[in-house]
PDB file of N, H, CA, C and O in Angstrom:
ATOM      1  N   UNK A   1     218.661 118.541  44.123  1.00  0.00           N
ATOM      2  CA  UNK A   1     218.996 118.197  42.762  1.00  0.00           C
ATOM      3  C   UNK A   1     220.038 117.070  42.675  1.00  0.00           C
ATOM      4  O   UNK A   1     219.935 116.324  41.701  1.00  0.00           O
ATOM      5  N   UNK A   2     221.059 116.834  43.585  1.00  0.00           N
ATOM      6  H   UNK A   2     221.142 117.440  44.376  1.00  0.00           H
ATOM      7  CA  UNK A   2     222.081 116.040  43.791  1.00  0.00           C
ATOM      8  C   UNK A   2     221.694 114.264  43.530  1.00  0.00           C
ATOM      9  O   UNK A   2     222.312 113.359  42.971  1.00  0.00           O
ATOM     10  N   UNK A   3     220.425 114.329  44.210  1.00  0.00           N
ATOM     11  H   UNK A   3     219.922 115.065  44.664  1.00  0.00           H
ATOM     12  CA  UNK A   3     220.200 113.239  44.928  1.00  0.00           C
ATOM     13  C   UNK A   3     219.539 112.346  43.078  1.00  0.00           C
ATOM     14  O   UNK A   3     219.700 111.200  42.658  1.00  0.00           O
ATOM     15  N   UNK A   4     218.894 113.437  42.527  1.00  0.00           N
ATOM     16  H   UNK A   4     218.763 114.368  42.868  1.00  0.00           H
ATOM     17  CA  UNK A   4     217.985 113.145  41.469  1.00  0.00           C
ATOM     18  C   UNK A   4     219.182 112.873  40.716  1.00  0.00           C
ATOM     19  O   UNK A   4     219.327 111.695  40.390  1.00  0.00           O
ATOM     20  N   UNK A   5     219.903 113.532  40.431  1.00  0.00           N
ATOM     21  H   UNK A   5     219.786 114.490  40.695  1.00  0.00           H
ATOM     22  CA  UNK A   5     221.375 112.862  39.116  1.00  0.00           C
ATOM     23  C   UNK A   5     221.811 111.562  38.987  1.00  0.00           C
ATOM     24  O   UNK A   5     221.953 110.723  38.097  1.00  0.00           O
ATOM     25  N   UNK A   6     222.105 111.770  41.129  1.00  0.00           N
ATOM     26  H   UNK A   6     221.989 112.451  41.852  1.00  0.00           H
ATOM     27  CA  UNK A   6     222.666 110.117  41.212  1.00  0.00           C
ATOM     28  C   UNK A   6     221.956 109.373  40.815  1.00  0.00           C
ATOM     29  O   UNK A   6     222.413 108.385  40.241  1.00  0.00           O
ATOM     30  N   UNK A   7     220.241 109.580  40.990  1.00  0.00           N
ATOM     31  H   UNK A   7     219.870 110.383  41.457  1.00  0.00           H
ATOM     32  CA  UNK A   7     218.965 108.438  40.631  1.00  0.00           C
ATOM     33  C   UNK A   7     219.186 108.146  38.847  1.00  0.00           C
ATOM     34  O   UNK A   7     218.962 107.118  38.209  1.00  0.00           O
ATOM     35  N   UNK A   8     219.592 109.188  38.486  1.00  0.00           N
ATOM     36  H   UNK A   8     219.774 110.023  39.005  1.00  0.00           H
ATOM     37  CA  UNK A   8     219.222 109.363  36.812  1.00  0.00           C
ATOM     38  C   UNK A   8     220.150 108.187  36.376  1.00  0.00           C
ATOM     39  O   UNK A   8     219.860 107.099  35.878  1.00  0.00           O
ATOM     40  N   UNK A   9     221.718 108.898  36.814  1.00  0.00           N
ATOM     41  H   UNK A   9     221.954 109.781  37.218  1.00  0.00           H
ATOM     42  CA  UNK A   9     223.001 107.699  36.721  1.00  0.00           C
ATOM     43  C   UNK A   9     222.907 106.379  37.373  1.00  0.00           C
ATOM     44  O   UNK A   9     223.806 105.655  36.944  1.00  0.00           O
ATOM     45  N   UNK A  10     222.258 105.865  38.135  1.00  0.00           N
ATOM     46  H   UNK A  10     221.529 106.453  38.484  1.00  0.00           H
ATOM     47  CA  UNK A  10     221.956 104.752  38.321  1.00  0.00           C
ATOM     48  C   UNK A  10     221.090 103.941  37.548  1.00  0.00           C
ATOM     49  O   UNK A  10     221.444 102.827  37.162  1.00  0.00           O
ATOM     50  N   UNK A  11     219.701 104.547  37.232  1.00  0.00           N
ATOM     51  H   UNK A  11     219.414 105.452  37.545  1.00  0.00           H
ATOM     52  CA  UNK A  11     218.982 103.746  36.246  1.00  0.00           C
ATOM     53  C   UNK A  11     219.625 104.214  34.744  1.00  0.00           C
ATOM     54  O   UNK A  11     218.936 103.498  34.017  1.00  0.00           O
ATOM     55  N   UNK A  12     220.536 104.986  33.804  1.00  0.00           N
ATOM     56  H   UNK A  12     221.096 105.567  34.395  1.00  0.00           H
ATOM     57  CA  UNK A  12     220.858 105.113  32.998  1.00  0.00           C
ATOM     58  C   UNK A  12     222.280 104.005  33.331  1.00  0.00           C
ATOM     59  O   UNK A  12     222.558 103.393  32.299  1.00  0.00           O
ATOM     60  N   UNK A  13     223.162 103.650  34.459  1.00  0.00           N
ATOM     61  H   UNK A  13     222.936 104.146  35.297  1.00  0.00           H
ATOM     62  CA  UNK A  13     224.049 102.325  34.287  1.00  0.00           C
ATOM     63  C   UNK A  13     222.989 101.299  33.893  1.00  0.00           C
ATOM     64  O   UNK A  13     223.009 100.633  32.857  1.00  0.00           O
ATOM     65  N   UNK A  14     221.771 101.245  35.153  1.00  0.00           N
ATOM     66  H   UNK A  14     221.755 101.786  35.993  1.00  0.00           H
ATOM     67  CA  UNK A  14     220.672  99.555  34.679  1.00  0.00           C
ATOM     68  C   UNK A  14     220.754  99.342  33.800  1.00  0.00           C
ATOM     69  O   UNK A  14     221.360  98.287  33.614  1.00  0.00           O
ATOM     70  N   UNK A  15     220.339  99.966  32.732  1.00  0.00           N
ATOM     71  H   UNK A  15     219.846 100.824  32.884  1.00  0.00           H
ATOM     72  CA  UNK A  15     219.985 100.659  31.086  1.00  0.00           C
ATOM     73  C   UNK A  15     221.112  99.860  30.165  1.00  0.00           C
ATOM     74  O   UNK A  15     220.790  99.026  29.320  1.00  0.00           O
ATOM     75  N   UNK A  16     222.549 100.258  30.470  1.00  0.00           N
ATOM     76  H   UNK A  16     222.811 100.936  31.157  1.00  0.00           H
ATOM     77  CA  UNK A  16     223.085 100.010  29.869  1.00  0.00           C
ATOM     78  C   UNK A  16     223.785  98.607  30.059  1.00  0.00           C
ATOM     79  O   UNK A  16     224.286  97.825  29.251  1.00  0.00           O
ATOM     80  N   UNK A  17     223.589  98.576  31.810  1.00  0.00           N
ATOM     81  H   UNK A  17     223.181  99.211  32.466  1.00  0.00           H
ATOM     82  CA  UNK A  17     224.236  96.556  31.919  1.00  0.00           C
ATOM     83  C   UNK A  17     223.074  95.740  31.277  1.00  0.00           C
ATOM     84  O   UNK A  17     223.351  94.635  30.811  1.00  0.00           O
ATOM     85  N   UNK A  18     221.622  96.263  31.209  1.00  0.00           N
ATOM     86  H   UNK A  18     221.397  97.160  31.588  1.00  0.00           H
ATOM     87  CA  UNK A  18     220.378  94.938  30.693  1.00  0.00           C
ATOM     88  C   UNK A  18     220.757  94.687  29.399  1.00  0.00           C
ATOM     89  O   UNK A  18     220.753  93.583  28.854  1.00  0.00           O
ATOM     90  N   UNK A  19     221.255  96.289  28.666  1.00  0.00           N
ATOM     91  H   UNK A  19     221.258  97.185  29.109  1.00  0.00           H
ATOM     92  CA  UNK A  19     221.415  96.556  27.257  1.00  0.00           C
ATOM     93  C   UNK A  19     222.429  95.059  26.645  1.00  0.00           C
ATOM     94  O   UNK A  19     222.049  94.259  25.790  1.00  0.00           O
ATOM     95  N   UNK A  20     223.749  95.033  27.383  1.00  0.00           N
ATOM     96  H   UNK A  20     224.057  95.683  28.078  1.00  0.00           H
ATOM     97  CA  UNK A  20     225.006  94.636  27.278  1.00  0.00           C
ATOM     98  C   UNK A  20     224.667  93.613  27.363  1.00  0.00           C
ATOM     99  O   UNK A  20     224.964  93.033  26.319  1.00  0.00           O
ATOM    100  N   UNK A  21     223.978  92.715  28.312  1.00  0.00           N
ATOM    101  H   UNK A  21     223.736  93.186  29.160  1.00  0.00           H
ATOM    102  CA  UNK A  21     223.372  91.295  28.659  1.00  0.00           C
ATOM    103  C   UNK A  21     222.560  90.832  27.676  1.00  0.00           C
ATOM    104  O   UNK A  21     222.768  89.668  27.332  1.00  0.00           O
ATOM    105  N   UNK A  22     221.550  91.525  27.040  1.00  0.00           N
ATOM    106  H   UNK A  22     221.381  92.470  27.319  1.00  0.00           H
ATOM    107  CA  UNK A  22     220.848  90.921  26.089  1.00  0.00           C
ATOM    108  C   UNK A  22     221.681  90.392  25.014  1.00  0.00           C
ATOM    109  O   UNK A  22     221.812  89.250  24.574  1.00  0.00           O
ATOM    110  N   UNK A  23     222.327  91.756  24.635  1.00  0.00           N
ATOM    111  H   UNK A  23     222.220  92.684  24.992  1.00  0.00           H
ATOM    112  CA  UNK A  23     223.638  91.665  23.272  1.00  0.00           C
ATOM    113  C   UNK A  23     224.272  90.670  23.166  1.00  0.00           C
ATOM    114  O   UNK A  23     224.475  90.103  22.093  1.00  0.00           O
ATOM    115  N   UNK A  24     224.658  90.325  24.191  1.00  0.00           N
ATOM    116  H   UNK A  24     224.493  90.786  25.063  1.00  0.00           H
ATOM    117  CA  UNK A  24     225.962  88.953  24.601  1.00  0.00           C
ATOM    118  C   UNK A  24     224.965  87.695  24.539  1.00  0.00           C
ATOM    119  O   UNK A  24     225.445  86.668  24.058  1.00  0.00           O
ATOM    120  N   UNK A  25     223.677  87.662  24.957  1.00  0.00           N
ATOM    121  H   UNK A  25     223.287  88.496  25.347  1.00  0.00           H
ATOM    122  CA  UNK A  25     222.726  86.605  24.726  1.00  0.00           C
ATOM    123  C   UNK A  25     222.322  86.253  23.483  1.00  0.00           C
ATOM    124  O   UNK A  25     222.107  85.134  23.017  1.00  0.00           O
ATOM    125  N   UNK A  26     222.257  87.142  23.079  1.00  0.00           N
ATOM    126  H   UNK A  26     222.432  88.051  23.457  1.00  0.00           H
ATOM    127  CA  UNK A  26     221.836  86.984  21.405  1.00  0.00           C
ATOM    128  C   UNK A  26     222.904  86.994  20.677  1.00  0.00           C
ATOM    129  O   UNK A  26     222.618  86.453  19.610  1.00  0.00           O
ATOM    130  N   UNK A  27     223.865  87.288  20.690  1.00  0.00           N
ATOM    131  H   UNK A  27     224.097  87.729  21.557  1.00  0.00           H
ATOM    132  CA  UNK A  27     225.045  86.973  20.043  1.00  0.00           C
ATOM    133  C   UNK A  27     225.602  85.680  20.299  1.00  0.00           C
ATOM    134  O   UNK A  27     225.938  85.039  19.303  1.00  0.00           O
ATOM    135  N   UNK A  28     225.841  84.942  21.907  1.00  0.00           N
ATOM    136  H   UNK A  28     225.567  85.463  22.716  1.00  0.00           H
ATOM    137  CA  UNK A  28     226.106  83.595  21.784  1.00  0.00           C
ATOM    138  C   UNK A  28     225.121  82.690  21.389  1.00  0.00           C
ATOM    139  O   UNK A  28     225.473  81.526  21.199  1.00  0.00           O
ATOM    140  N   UNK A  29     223.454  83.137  21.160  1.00  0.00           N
ATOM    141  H   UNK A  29     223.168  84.083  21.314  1.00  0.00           H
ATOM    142  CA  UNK A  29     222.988  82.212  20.631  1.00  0.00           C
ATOM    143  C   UNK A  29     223.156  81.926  19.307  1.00  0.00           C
ATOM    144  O   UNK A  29     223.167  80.766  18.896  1.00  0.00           O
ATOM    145  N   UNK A  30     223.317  83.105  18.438  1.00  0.00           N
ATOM    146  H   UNK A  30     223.308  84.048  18.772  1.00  0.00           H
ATOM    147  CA  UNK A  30     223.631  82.723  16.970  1.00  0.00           C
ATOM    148  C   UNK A  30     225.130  82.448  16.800  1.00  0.00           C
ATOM    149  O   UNK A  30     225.579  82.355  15.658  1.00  0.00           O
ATOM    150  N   UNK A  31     225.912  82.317  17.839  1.00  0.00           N
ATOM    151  H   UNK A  31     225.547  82.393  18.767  1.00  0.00           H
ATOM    152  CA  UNK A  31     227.037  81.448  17.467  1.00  0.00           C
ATOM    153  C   UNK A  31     226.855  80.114  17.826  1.00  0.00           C
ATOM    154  O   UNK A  31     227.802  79.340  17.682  1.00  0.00           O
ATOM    155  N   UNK A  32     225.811  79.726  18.262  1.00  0.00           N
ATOM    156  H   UNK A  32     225.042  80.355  18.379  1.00  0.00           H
ATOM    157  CA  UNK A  32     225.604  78.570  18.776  1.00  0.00           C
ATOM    158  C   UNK A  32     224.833  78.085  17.703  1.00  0.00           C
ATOM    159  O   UNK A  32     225.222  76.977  17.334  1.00  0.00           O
ATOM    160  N   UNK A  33     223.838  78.549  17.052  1.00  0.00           N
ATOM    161  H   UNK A  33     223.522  79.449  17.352  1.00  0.00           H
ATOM    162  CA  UNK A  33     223.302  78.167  16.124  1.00  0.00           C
ATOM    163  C   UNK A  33     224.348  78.118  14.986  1.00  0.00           C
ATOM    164  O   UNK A  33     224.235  77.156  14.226  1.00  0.00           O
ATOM    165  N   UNK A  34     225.234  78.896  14.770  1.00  0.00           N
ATOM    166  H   UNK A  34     225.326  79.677  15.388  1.00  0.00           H
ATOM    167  CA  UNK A  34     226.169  78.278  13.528  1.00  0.00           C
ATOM    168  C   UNK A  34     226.789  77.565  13.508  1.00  0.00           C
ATOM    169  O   UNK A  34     227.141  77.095  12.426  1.00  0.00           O
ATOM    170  N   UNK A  35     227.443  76.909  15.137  1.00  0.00           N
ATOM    171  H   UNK A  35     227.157  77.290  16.016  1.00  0.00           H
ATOM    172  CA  UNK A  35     228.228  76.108  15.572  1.00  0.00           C
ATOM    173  C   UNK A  35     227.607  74.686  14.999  1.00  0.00           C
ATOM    174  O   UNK A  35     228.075  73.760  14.338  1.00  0.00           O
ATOM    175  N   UNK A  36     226.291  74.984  15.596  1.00  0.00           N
ATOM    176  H   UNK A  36     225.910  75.736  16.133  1.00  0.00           H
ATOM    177  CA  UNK A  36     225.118  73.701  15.239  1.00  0.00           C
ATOM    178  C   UNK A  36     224.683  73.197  14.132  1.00  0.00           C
ATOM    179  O   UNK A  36     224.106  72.111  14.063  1.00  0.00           O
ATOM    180  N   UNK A  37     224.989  74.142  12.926  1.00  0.00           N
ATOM    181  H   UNK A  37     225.457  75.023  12.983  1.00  0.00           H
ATOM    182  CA  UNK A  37     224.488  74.175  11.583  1.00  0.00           C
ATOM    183  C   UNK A  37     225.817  73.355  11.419  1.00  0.00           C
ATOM    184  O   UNK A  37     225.849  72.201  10.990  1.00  0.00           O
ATOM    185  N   UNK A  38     226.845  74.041  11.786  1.00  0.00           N
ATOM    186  H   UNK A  38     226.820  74.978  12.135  1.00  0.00           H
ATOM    187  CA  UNK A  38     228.436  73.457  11.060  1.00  0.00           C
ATOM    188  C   UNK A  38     228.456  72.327  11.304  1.00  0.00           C
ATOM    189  O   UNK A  38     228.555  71.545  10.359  1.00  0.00           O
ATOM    190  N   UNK A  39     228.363  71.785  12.754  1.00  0.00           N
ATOM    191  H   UNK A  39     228.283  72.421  13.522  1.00  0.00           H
ATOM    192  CA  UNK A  39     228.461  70.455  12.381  1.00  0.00           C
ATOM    193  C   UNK A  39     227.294  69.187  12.502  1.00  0.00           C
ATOM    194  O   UNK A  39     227.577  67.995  12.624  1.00  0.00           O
ATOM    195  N   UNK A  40     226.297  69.606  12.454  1.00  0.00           N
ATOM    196  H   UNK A  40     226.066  70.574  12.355  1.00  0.00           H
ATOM    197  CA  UNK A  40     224.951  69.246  11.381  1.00  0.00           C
ATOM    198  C   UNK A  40     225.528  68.877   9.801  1.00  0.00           C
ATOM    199  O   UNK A  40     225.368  67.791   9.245  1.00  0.00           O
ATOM    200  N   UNK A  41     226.402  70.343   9.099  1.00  0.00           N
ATOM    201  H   UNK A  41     226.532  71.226   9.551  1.00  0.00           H
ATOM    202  CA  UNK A  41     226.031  69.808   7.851  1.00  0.00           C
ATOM    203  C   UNK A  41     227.586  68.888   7.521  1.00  0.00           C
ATOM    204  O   UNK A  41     227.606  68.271   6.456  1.00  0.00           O
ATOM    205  N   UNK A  42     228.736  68.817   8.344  1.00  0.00           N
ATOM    206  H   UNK A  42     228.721  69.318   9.209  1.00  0.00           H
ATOM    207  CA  UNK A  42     229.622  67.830   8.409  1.00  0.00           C
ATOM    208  C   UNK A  42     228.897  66.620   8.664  1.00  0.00           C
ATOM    209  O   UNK A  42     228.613  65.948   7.673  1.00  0.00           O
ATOM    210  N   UNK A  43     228.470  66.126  10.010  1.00  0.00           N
ATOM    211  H   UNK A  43     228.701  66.672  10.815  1.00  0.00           H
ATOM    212  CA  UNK A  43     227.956  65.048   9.568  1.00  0.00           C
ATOM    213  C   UNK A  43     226.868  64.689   9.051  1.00  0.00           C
ATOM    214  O   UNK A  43     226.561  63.522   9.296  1.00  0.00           O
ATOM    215  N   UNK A  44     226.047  65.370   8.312  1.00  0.00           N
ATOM    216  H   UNK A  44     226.296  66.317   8.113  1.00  0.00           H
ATOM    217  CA  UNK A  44     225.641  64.660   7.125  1.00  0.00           C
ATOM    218  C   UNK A  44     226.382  64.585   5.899  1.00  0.00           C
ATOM    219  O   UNK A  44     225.769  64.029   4.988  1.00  0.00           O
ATOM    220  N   UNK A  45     227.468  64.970   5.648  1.00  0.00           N
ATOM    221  H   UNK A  45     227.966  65.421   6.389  1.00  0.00           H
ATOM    222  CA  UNK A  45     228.307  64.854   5.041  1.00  0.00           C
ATOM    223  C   UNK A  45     229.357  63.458   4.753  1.00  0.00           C
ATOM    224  O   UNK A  45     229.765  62.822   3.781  1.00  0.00           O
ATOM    225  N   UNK A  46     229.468  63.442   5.917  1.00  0.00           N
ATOM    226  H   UNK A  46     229.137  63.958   6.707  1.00  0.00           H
ATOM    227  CA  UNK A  46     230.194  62.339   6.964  1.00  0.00           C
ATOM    228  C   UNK A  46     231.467  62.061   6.648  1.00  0.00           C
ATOM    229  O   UNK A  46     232.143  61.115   6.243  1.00  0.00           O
ATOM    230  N   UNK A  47     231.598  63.401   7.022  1.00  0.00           N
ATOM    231  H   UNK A  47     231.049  64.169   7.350  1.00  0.00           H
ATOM    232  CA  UNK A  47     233.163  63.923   7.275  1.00  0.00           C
ATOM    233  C   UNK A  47     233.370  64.100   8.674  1.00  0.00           C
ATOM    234  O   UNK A  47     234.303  64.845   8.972  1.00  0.00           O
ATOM    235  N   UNK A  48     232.789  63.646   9.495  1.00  0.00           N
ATOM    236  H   UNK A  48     232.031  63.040   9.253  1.00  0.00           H
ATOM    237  CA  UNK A  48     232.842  64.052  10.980  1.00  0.00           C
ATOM    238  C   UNK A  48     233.975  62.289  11.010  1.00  0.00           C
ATOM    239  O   UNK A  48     233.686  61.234  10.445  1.00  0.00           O
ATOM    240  N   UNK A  49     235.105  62.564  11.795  1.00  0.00           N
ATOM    241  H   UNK A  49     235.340  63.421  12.254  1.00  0.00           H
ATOM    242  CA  UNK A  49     235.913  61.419  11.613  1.00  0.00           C
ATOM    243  C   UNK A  49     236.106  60.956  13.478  1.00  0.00           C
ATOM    244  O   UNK A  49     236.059  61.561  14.549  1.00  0.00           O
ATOM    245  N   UNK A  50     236.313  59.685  13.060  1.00  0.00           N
ATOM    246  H   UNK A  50     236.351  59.194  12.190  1.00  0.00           H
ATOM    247  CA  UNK A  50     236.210  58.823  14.777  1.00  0.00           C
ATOM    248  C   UNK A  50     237.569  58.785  14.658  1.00  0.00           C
ATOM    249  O   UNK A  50     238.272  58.904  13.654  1.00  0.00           O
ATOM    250  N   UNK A  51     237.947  58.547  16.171  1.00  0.00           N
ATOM    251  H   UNK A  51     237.376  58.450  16.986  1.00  0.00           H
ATOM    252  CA  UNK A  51     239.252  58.175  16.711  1.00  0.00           C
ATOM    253  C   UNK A  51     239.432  57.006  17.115  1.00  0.00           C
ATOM    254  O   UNK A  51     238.691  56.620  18.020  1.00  0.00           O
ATOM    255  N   UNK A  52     240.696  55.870  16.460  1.00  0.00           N
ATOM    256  H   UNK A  52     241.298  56.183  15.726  1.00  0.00           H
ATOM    257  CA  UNK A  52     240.532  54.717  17.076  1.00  0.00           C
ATOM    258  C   UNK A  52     241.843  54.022  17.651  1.00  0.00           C
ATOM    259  O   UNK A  52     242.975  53.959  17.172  1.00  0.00           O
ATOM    260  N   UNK A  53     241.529  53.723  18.360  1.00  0.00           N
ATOM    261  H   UNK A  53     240.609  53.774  18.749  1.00  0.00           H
ATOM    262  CA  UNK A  53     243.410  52.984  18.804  1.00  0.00           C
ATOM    263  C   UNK A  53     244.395  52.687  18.001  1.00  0.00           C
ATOM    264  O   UNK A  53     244.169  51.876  17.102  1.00  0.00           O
ATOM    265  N   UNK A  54     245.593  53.218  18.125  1.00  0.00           N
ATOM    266  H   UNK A  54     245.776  53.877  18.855  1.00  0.00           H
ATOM    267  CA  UNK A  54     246.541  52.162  17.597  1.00  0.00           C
ATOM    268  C   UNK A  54     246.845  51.165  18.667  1.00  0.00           C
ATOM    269  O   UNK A  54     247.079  51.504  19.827  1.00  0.00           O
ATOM    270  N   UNK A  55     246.831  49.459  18.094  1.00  0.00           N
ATOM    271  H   UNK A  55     246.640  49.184  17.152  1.00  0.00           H
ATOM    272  CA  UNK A  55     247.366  48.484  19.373  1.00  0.00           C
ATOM    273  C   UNK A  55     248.736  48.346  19.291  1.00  0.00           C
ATOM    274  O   UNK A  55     249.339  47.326  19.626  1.00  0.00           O
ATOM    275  N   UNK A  56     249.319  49.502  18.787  1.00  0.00           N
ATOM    276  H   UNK A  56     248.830  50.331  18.515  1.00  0.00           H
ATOM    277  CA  UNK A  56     250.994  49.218  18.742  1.00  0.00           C
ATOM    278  C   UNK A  56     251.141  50.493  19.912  1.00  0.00           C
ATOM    279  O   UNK A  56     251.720  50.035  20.898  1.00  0.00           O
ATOM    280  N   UNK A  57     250.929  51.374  20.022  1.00  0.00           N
ATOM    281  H   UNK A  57     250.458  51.746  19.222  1.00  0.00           H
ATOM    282  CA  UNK A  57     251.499  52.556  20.574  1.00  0.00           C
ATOM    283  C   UNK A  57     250.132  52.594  21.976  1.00  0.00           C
ATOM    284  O   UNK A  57     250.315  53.077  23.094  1.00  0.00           O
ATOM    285  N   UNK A  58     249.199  52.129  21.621  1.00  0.00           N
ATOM    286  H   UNK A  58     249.051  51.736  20.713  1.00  0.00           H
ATOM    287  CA  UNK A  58     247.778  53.090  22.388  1.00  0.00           C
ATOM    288  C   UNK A  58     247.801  54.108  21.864  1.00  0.00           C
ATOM    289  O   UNK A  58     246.863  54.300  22.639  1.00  0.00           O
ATOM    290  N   UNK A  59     247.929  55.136  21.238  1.00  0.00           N
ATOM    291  H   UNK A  59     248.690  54.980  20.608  1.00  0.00           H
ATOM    292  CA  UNK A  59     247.590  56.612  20.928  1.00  0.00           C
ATOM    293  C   UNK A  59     246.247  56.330  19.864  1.00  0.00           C
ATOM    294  O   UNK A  59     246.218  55.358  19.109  1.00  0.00           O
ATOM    295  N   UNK A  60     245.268  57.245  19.939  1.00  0.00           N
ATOM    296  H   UNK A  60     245.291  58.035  20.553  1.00  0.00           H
ATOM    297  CA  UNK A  60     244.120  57.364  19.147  1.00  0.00           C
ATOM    298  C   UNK A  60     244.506  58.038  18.271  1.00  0.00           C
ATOM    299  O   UNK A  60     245.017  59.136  18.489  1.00  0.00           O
ATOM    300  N   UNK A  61     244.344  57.513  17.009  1.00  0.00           N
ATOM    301  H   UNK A  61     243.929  56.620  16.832  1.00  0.00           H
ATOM    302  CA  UNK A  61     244.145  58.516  15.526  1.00  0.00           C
ATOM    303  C   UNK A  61     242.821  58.188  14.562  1.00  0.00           C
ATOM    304  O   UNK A  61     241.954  57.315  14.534  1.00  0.00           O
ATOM    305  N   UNK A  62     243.080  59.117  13.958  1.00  0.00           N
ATOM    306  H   UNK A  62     243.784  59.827  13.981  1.00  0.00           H
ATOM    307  CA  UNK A  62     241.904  59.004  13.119  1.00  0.00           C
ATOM    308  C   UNK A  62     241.785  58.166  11.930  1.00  0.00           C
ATOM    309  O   UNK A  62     242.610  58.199  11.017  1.00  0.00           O
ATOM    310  N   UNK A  63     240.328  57.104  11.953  1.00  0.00           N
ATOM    311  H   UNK A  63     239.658  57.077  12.695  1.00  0.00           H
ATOM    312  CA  UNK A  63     240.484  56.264  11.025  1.00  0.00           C
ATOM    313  C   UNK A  63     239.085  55.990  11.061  1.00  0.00           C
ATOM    314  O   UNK A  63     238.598  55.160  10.294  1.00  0.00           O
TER     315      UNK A  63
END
């Protein structure tokens, strides 16, 4: 009987790491898809802003 538990608890962990893996897959894809939407609808907006030199300092700001 020993041997059968350990079998049970092993494929009931599988079970639950495939479970956990999918979850996390499908969850970063729809953060990825909102990520993608967000700034999709910025720049069509075109509010998405460039960075450009200052020739006094070198530091990039936005302009």
């Amino acid at each position: 009987m020993p041997p059968f538990v350990a079998f049970a608890g092993v494929l009931g962990g599988l079970a639950v790491v495939r479970w956990a893996y999918k979850t996390a897959v499908r969850i970063n894809r729809e953060l990825e898809e909102m990520r993608l939407s967000r700034v999709a609808e910025a720049a069509h907006r075109g509010a998405v802003q460039t960075l450009k030199q200052d020739p006094v300092t070198g530091a990039y700001r936005p302009g």
